[in-house]
C-alpha positions as CSV (number, residue, x, y, z in Angstrom):
1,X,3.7,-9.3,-5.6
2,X,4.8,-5.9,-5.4
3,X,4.7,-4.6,-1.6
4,X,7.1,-2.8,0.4
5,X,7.6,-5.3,3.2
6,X,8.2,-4.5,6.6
7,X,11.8,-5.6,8.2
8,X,12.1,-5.5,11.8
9,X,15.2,-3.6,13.2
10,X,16.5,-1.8,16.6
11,X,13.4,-2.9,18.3
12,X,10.6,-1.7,15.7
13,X,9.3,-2.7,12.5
14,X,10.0,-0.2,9.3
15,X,9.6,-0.5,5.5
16,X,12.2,-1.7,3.8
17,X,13.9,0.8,1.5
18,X,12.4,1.0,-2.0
19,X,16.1,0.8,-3.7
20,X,16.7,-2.8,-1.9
21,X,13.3,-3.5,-2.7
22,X,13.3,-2.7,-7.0
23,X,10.0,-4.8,-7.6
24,X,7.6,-2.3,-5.7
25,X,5.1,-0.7,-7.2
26,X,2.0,1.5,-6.8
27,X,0.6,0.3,-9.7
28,X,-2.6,-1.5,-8.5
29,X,-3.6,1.8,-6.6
30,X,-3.6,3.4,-10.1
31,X,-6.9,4.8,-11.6
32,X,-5.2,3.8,-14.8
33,X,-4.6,-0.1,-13.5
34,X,-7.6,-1.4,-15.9
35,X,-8.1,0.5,-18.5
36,X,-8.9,-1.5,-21.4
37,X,-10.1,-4.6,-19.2
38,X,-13.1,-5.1,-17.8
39,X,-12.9,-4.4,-14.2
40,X,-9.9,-4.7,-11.8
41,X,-10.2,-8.9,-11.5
42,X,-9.9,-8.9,-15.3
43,X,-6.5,-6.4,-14.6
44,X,-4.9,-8.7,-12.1
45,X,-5.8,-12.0,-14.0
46,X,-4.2,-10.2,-17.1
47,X,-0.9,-9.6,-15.7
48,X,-0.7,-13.4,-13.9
49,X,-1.4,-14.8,-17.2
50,X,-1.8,-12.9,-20.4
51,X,-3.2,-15.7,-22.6
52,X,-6.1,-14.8,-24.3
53,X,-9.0,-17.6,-23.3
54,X,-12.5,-18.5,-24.4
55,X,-14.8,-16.2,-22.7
56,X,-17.2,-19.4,-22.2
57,X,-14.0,-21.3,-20.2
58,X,-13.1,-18.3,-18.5
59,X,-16.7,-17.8,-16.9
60,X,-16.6,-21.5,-15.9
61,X,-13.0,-20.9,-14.3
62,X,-14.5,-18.0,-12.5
63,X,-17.9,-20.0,-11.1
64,X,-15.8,-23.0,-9.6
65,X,-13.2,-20.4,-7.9
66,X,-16.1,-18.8,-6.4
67,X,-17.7,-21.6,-5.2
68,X,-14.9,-22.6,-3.9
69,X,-14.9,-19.7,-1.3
70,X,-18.9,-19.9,-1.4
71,X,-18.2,-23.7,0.2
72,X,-15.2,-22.4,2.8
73,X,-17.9,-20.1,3.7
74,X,-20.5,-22.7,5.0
75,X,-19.1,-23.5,8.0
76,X,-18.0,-20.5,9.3
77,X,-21.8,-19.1,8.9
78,X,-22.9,-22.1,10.6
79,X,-20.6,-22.0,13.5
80,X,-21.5,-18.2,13.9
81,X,-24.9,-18.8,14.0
82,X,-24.7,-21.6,16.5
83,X,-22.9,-19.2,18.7
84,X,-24.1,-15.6,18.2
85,X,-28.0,-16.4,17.2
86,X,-28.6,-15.4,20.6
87,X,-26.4,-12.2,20.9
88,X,-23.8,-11.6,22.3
89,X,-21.6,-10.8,19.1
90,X,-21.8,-7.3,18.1
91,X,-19.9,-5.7,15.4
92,X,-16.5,-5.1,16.4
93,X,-16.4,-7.8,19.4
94,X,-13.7,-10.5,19.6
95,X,-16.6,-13.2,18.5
96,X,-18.1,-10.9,15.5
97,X,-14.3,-10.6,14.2
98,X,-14.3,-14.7,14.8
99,X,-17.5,-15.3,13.1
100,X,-18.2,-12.3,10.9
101,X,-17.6,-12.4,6.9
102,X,-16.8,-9.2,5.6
103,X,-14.0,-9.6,4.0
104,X,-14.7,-12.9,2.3
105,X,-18.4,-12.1,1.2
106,X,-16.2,-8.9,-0.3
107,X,-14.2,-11.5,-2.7
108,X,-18.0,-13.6,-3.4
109,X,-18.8,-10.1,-4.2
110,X,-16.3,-8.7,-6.5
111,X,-15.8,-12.8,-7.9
112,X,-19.5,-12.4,-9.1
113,X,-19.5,-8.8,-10.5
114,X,-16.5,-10.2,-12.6
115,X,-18.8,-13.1,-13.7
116,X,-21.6,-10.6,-14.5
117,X,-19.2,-8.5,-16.5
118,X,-18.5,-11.5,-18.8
119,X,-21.6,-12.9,-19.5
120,X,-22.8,-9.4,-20.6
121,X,-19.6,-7.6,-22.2
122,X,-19.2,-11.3,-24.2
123,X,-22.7,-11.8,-24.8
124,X,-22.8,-15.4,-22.9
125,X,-25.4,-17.9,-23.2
126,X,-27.5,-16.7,-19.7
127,X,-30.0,-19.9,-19.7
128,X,-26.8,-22.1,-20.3
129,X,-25.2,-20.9,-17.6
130,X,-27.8,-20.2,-15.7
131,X,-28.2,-24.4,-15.7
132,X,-24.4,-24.9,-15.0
133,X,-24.8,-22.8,-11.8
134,X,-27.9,-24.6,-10.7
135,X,-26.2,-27.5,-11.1
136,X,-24.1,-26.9,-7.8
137,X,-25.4,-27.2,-4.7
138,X,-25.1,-25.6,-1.7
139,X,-25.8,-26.9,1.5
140,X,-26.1,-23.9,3.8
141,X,-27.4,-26.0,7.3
142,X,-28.2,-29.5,7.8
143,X,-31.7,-29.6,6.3
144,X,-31.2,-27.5,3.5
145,X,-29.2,-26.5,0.5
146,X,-29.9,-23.7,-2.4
147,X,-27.7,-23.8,-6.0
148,X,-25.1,-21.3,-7.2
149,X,-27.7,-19.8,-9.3
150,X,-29.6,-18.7,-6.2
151,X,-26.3,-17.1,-4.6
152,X,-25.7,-15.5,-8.0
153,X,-29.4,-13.7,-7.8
154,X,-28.7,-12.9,-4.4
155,X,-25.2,-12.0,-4.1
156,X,-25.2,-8.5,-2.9
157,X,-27.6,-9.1,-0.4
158,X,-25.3,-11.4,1.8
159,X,-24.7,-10.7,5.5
160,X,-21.8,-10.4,6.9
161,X,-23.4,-10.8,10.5
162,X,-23.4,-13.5,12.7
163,X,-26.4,-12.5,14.8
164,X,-28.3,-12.7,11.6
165,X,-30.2,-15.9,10.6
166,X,-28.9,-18.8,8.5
167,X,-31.0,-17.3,5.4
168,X,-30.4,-14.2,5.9
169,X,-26.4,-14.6,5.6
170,X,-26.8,-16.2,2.4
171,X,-29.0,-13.6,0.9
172,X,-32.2,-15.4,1.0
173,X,-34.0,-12.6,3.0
174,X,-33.6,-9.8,1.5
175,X,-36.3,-7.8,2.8
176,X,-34.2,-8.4,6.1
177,X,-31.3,-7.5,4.9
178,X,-32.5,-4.1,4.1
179,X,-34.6,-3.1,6.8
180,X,-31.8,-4.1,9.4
181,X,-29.3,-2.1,7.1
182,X,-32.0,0.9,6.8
183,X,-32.4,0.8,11.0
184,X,-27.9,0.7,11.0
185,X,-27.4,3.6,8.5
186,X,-30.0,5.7,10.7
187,X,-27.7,4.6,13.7
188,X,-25.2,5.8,12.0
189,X,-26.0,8.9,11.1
190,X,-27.4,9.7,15.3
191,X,-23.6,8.5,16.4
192,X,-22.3,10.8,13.4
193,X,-24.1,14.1,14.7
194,X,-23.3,13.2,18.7
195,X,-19.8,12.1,18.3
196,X,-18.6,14.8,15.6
197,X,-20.9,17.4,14.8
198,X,-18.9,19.8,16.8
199,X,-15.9,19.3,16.8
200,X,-15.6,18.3,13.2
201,X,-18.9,19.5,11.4
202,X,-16.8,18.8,7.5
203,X,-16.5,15.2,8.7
204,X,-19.8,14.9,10.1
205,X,-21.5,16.4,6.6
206,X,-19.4,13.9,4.6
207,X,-20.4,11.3,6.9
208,X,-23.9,11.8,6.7
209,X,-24.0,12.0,3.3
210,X,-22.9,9.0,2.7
211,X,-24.9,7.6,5.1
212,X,-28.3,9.7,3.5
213,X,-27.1,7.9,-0.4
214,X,-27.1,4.4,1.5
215,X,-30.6,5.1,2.4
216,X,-31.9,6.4,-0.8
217,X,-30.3,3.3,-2.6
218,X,-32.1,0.8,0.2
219,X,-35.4,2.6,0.0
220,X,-35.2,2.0,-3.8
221,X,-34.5,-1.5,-3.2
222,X,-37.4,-1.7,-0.9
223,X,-39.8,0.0,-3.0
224,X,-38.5,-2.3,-5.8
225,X,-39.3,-5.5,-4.1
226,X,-42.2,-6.6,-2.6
227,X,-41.0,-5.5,1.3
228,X,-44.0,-3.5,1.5
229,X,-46.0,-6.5,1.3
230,X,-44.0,-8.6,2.9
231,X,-43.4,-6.0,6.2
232,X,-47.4,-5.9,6.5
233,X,-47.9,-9.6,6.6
234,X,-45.4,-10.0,9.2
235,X,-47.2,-7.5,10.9
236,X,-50.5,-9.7,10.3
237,X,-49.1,-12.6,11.4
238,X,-49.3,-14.7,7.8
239,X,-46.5,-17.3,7.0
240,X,-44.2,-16.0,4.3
241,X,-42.3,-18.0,1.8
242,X,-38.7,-19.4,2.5
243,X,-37.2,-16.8,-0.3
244,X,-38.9,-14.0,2.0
């Protein structure tokens, strides 16, 4: 670990000097940190342990540590829903900070982009792996459980809030997942151009920009799944599948 920890002194916290402090570094913030790995999990893991290991172990390392945090996620998506399914928690509340997942569905996140990266850059046996991941279950409420393999396919669609259903946290509606982030990036963009179109109109063109490349990517991802379909049965009233 190479911070800069704060000392606390005179009534106040400050850093502590760099010259009493000769391990810190900048390093991670680098865009040089992983060059030559595969992406910055490969970087960190590198400098822990330089040891060169099988490619097949090292995905199999990778799958248990995530489901590891998959499984400390369970219950914390459980108690969220049990107490926000209602309301009551909206981003940025006490409760949402309580119940909400951003930051760990962030390491899920980057875990399984690392395992991605291996299978591909290394070529790994997909249907092999594919039947060690379905191997482990999941059980995401009382009455029902889904495999690693199905978080895998699903990964970046996890939500982070607890308002949202049980399946929807864990991916399992995507079609969800993007409409509800389509209506919040349109949101966004209305609090943008009331809150800083005038006094800062850079800000607000940055900030709607990136709000207007969110939408593009989730309209591709709608028009790339069945949503469509899915949207206008809802609409008809017809039962849709779990996965939907």
């Amino acid at each position: 670990m190479k911070f800069r920890w704060p000392v606390p002194g005179n009534g106040r916290w400050t850093y502590l000097p760099k010259k009493q402090h000769p391990f810190y570094s900048e390093e991670q913030y680098s865009s040089s940190f992983y060059e030559g790995h595969a992406d910055y999990v490969e970087a960190v893991a590198k400098r822990i342990d330089p040891t060169e290991y099988d490619p097949w172990e090292k995905a199999l390392k990778v799958i248990e540590t995530t489901a590891r945090f998959v499984r400390l996620r369970v219950p914390i998506v459980l108690a969220g829903y049990q107490r926000c399914h209602k309301g009551g928690c909206p981003e940025g509340s006490e409760l949402w900070e309580i119940y909400g997942t951003p930051g760990r569905d962030g390491m899920i996140i980057l875990l399984m982009d690392h395992l991605s990266q291996l299978i591909a850059n290394h070529q790994l046996d997909v249907e092999a792996l594919s039947q060690q991941m379905g191997d482990i279950p999941i059980p995401i409420s009382r009455d029902r459980s889904i495999t690693f393999y199905d978080l895998f396919r699903n990964y970046l669609w996890l939500s982070p809030h607890p308002e949202d259903p049980v399946e929807t946290r864990w991916g399992l509606r995507k079609c969800d997942l993007i409409d509800s982030q389509i209506r919040s990036a349109y949101k966004s963009i209305a609090f943008i151009e009331k809150t800083y179109r005038k006094q800062d109109p850079r800000y607000a063109d940055f900030s709607v920009r990136q709000q207007q490349e969110l939408l593009r990517r989730l309209y591709g991802e709608w028009e790339t799944t069945p949503c469509w379909e899915t949207h206008e049965r809802r609409k008809l009233g017809v039962p849709l599948d779990a996965d939907e």
